[in-house]
VOGU-693826 format. One record per atom (N, C-alpha, C, O): x, y, z. Coordinates in steps of 0.05 Angstrom, whole numbers, plus 5000, padded with zeros to 4 digits. Layout:
REM VOGU-693826
XYZ ...
//
This chain:
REM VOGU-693826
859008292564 856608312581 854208212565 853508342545 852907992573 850107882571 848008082578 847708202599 845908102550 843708262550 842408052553 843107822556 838708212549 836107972555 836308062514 837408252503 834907862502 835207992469 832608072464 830807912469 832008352451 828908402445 829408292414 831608292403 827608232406 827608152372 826308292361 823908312368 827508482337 825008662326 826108552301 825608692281 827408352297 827808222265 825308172249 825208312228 823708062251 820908022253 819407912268 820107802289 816407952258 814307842274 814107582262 811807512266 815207412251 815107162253 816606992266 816706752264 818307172284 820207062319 818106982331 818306792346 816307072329 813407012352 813106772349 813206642328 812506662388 811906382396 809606292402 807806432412 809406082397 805206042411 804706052437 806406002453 802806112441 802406182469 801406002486 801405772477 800506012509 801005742523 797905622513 797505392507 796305812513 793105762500 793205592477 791205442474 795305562458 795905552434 796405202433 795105062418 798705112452 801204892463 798504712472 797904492462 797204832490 794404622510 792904572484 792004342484 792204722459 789804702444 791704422423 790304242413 794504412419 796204262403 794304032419 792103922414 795604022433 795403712450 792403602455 792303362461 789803752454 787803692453 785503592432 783703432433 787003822408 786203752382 785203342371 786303132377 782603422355 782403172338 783603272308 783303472294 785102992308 785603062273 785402772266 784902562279 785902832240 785402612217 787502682201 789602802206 786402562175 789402602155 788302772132 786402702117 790103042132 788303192119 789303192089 788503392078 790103102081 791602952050 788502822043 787302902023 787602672056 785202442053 782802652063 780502562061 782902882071 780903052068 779303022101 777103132105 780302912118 778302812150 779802952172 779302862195 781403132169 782003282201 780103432194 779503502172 778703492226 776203652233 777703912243 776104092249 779603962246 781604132258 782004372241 781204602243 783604212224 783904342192 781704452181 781804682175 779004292177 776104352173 774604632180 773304792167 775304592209 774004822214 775505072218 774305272225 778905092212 779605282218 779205422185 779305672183 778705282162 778705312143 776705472131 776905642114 774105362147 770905372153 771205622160 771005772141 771805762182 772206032194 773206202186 771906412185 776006192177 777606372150 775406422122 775406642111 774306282115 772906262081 770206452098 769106642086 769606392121 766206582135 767406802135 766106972122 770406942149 771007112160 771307312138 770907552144 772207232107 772707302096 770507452059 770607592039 768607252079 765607272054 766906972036 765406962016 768006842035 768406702005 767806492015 767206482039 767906312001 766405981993 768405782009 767705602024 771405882001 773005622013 775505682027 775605922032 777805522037 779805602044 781505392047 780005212055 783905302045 785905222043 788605222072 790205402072 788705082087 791405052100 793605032093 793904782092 795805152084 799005202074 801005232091 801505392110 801905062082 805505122101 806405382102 807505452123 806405512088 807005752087 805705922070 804505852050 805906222080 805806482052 807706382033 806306252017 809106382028 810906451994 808906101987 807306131968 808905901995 807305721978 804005761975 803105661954 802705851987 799705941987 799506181967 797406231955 802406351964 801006601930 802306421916 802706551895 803406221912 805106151884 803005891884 802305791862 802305811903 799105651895 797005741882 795705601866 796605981886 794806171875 794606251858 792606241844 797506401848 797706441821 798206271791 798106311767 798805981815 798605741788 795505671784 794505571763 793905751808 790605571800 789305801785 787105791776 791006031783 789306311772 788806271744 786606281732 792406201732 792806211722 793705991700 793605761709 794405991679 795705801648 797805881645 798206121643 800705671643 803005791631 803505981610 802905921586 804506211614 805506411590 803206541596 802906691577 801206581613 799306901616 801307031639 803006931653 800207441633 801407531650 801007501669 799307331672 802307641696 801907731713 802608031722 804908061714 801908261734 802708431740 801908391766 799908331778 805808501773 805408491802 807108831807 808408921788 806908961828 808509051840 810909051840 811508811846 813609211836 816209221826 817109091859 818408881860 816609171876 817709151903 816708901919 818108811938 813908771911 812308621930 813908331935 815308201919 813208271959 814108101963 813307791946 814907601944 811407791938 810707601921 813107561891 813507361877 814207781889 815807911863 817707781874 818007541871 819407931891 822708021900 823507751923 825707661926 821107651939 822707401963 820207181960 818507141977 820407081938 819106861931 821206651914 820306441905 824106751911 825606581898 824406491867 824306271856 823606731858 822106761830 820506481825 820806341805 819206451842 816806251841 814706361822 813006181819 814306531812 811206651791 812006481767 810406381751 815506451766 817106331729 817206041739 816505901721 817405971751 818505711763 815505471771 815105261759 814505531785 811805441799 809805381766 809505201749 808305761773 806705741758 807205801722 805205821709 810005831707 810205801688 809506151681 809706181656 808706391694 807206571685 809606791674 811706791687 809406931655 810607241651 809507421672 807307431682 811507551675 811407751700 812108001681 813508031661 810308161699 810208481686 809808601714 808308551733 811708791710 812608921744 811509211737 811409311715 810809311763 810509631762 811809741781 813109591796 811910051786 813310061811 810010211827 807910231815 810410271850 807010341860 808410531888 810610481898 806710701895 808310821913 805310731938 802910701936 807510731957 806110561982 804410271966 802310151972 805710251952 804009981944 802509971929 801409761924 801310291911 798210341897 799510411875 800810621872 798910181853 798510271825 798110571823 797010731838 799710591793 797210941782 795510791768 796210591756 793210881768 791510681753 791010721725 789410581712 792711001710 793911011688 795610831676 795010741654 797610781686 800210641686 798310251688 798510041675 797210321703 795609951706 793609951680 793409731669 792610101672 790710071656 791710021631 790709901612 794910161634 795910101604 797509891602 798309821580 798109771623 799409511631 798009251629 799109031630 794609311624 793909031619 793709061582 792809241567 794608841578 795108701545 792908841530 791108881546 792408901514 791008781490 790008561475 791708381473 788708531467 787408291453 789008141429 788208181406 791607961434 793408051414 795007791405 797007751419 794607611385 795407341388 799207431390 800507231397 800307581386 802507621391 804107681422 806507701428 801407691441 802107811460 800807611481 798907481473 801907551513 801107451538 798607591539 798007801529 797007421553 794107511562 794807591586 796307451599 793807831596 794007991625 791107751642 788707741640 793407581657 790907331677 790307421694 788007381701 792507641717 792707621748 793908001749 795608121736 792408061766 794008291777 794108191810 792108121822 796808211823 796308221850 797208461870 799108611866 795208481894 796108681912 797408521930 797908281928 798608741960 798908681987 798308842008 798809082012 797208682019 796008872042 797308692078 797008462087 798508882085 799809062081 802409072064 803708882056 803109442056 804909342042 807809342061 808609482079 808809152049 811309112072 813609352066 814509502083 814409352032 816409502026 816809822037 818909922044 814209942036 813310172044 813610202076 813910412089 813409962084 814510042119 811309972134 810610062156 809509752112 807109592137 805909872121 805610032139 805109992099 803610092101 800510012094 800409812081 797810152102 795110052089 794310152067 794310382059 793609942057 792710022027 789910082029 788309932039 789410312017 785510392020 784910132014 786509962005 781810122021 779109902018 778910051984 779109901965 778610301981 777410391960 778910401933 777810411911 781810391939 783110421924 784010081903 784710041879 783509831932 783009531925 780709551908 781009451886 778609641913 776109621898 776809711874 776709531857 777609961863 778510031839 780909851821 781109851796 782509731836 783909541825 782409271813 782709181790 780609171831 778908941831 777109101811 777809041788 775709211811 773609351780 775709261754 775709071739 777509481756 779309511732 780409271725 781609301704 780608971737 782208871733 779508681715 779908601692 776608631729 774108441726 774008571689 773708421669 774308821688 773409041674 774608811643 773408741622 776808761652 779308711628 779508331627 780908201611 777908251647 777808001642 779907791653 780507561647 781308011675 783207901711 782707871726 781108021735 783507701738 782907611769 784407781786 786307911778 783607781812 786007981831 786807771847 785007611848 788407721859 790707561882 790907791902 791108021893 790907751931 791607881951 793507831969 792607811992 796107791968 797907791993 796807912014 797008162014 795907832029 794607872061 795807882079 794808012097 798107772085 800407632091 800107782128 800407672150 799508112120 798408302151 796108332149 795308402171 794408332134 792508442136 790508482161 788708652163 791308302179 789708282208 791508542224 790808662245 793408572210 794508942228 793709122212 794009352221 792709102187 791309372174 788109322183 786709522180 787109152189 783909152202 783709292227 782009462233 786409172250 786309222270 785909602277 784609712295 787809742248 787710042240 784610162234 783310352241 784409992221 781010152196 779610032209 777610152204 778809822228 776109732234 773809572208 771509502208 776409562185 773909502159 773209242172 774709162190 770809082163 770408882161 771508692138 771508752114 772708422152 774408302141 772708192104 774008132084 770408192106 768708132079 768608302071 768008262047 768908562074 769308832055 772008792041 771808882018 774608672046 776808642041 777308382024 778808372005 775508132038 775707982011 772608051982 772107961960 771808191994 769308331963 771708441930 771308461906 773608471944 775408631929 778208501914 780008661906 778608281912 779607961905 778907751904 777907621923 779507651878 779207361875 780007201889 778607001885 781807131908 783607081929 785107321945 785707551941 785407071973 787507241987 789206992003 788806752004 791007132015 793106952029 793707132064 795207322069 791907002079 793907042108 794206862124 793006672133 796907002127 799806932150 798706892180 797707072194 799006542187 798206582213 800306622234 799906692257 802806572220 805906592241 807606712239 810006662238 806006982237 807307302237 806307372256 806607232276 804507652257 803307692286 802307582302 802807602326 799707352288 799107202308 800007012321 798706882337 802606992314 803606762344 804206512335 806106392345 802206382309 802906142311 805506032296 806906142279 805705742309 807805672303 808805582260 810805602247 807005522258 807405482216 804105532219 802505522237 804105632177 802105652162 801205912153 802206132161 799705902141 798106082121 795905932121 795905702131 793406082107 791606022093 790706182068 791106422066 789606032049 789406132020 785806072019 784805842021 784406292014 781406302014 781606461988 782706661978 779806261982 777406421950 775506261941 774406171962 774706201927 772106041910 772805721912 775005621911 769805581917 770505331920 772805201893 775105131898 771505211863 773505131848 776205261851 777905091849 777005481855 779805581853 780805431876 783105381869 780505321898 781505211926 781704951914 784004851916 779904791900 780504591896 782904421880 783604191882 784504771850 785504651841 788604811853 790804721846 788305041873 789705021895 791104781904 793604761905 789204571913 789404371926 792104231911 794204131920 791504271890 792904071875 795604131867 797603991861 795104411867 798704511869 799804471890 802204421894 798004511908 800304411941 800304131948 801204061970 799303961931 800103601932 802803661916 804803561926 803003771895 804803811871 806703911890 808103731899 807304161899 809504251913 810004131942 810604281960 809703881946 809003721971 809103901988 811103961999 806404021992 805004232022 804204032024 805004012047 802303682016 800203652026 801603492055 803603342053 799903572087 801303542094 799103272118 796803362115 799003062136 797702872144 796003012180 794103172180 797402912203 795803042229 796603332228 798503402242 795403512215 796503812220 793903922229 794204172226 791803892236 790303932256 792203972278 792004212284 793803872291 795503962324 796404302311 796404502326 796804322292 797604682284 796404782280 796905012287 793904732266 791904882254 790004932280 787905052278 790904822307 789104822324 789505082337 787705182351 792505222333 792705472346 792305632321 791805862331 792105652299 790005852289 788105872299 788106072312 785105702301 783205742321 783405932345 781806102351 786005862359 786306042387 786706302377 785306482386 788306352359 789006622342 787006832349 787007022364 785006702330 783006892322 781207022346 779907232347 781706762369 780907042396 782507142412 781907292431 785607022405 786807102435 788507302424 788307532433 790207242402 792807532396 791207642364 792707782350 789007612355 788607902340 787908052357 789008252349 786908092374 785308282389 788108392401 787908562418 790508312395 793408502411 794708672391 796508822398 793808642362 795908692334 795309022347 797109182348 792709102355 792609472355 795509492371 797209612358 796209422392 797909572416 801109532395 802609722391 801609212382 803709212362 804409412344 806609482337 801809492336 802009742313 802610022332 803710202320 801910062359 802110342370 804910332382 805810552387 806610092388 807910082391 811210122375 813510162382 809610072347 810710182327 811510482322 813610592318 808610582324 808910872320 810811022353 811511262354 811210852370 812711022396 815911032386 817911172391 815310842372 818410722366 819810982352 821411142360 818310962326 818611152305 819911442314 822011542308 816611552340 817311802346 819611812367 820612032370 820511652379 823011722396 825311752377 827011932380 825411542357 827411592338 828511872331 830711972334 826211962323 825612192305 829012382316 830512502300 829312362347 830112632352 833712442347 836012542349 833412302343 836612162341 838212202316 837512112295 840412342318 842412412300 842912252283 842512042296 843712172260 844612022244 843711722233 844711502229 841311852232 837811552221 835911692219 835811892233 834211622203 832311752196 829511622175 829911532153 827711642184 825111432180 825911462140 826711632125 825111162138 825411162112 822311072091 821810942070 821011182107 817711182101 815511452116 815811602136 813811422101 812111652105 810911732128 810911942141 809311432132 807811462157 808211082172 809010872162 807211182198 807410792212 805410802212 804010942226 804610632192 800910562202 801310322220 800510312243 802210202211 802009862234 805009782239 806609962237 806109512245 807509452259 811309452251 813009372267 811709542230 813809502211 815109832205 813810032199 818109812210 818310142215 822110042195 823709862197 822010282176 824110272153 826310482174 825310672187 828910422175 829510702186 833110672167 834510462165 833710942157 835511012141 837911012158 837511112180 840510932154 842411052162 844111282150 845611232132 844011552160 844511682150 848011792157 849311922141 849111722183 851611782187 852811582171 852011352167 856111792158 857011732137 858611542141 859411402123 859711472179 862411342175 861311032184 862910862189 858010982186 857410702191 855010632165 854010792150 854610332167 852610312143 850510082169 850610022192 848810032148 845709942166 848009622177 848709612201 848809422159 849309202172 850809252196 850009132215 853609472201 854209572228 853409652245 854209602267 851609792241 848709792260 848509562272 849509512294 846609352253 845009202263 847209032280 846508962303 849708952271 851808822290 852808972316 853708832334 852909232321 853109342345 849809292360 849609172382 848509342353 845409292362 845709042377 845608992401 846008892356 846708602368 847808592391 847208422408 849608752396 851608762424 849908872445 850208832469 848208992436 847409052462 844109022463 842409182468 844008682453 842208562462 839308612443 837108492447 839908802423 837308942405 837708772378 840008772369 835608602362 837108432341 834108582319 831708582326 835208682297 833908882279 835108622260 836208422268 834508732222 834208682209 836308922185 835609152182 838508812172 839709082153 839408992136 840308762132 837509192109 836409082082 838409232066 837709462065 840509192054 842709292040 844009512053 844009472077 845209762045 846709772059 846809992075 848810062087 843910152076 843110392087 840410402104 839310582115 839810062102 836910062101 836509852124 836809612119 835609952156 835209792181 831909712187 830309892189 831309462189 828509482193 827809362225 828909162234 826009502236 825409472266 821509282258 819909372241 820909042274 818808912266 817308992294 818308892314 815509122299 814308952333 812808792332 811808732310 812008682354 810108382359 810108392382 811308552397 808008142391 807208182424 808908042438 808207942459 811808012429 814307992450 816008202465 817208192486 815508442445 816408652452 815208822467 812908882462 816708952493 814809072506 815809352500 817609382484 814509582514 815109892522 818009882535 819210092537 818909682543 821509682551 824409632530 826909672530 822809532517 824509422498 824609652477 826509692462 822409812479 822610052453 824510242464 826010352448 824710312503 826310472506 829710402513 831410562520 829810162507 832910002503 832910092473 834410262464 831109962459 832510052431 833010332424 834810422410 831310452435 833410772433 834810862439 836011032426 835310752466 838810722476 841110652462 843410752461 840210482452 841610202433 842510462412 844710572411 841110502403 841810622375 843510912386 845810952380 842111062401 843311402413 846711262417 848411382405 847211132427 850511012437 851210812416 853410722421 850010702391 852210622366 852210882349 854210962336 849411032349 850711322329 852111522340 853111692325 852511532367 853811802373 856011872362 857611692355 856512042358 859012242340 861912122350 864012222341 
//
């Protein structure tokens, strides 16, 4: 029997919207290698205002916009400290060694936040025997933690401590438009607190490819030059960059209902036998859930799921992840509870 399929694999299943498809086809571009799409220009223009900073960058992707980042941050053989779990670390296909040439120094952070004991003693010393501490980076949101937000205040203390010691900070942003959609911060309060950041436009918002990478005019420029180097640079991409533009008024203003939709998810779970939330709290759109009955593991899950039309995500072998996005409706949250009450029953 044929189901309809809800996708909660991720929010980068999301399709452009029809606002998005009309803005492709209308767009002026140029060749933005040669520096003249107006497309690219101004979506670039708007990201760098939105954010307080000087400049911004169009990228094929997140994993190439932080490993852009951390090569223009940085000099071969300085550290980096990143996060034991972050995605910049663990699903970047160890791009920090590869790309930018850097030593990596991992921590572990719970929901994503350094101790700032443990960070403080993690940047180097002054030490011709030793890597210079170049880069500390955050993420906001953090994914591993299950989408959680990372305080404004707690970034600020990272960004102090890091200026303090003579580091730059990097921001995986990657959600950050579903932790705004939570706090209401203003988006320039969030870049005040990094040297850079990186967000994802074809995750929640809909579109079809890209990132953008915003920070200081010189750091963008020699940005630039790592993504000629890792051939990002890319010719008419104004027709894509034209539904970022649409983005920014048509599906941020939807990420709140994605994130509450999250949390319905969560609490219906709650009362189901044999799973069980594998994170603290749902702040936004990304929900961890444990398998805890003994005679199935998460990938059997996610393949019975499959059968009946629910397509999740199994991160080793206990570990199921549910994404929402504005594909998924209230209907789809109460199928997937279905879904799951009739593959765990006893």
């Amino acid at each position: 029997m044929s189901h309809p399929l809800a996708d909660f694999r991720s929010d980068t299943v999301t399709l452009p919207t029809a606002r998005m498809l009309e803005s492709m086809l209308a767009a002026r571009v140029g060749d933005d290698v040669l520096g003249d799409d107006p497309t690219v220009r101004k979506l670039e223009t708007r990201f760098a205002s939105l954010f307080g900073k000087e400049a911004a960058l169009f990228m094929p992707s997140g994993t190439m916009a932080n490993q852009a980042a951390v090569a223009a941050h940085t000099v071969p053989g300085e550290e980096v400290i990143v996060d034991a779990s972050a995605h910049i670390f663990q699903f970047e296909v160890g791009g920090l060694s590869r790309v930018a040439g850097v030593h990596v120094r991992t921590l572990d952070t719970e929901n994503g936040q350094y101790a700032f004991g443990q960070l403080a003693r993690a940047v180097r010393p002054v030490n011709d025997h030793m890597p210079r501490t170049g880069l500390i980076c955050t993420e906001q949101t953090h994914l591993f933690s299950g989408g959680t937000i990372v305080p404004l205040d707690y970034l600020e203390e990272v960004y102090s401590l890091a200026h303090h010691h003579g580091a730059l900070v990097h921001m995986d942003g990657a959600r950050i438009f579903n932790a705004q959609a939570e706090t209401g911060i203003d988006f320039v309060d969030y870049g005040k607190f990094c040297d850079s950041l990186m967000v994802s436009l074809s995750k929640g918002l809909s579109c079809p490819i890209g990132s953008i990478l915003i920070g200081d005019g010189s750091f963008i420029e020699r940005a630039r030059r790592v993504r000629k180097w890792l051939g990002g640079g890319m010719r008419q991409v104004g027709y894509i960059a034209a539904c970022g533009l649409v983005a920014l008024e048509e599906t941020v203003p939807m990420l709140g209902e994605d994130n509450a939709r999250c949390r319905r998810l969560g609490g219906a779970i709650l009362g189901i036998d044999g799973v069980q939330m594998a994170q603290a709290t749902i702040d936004t759109n990304i929900l961890f859930l444990e398998i805890t009955q003994a005679s199935i593991d998460a990938p059997m899950v996610e393949a019975a799921l499959a059968d009946e039309g629910i397509l999740t995500l199994a991160l080793g072998h206990r570990l199921l992840r549910f994404v929402t996005h504005r594909h998924i409706t209230d209907a789809d949250l109460e199928r997937a509870v279905a879904a799951l009450q009739t593959v765990l029953k006893p």
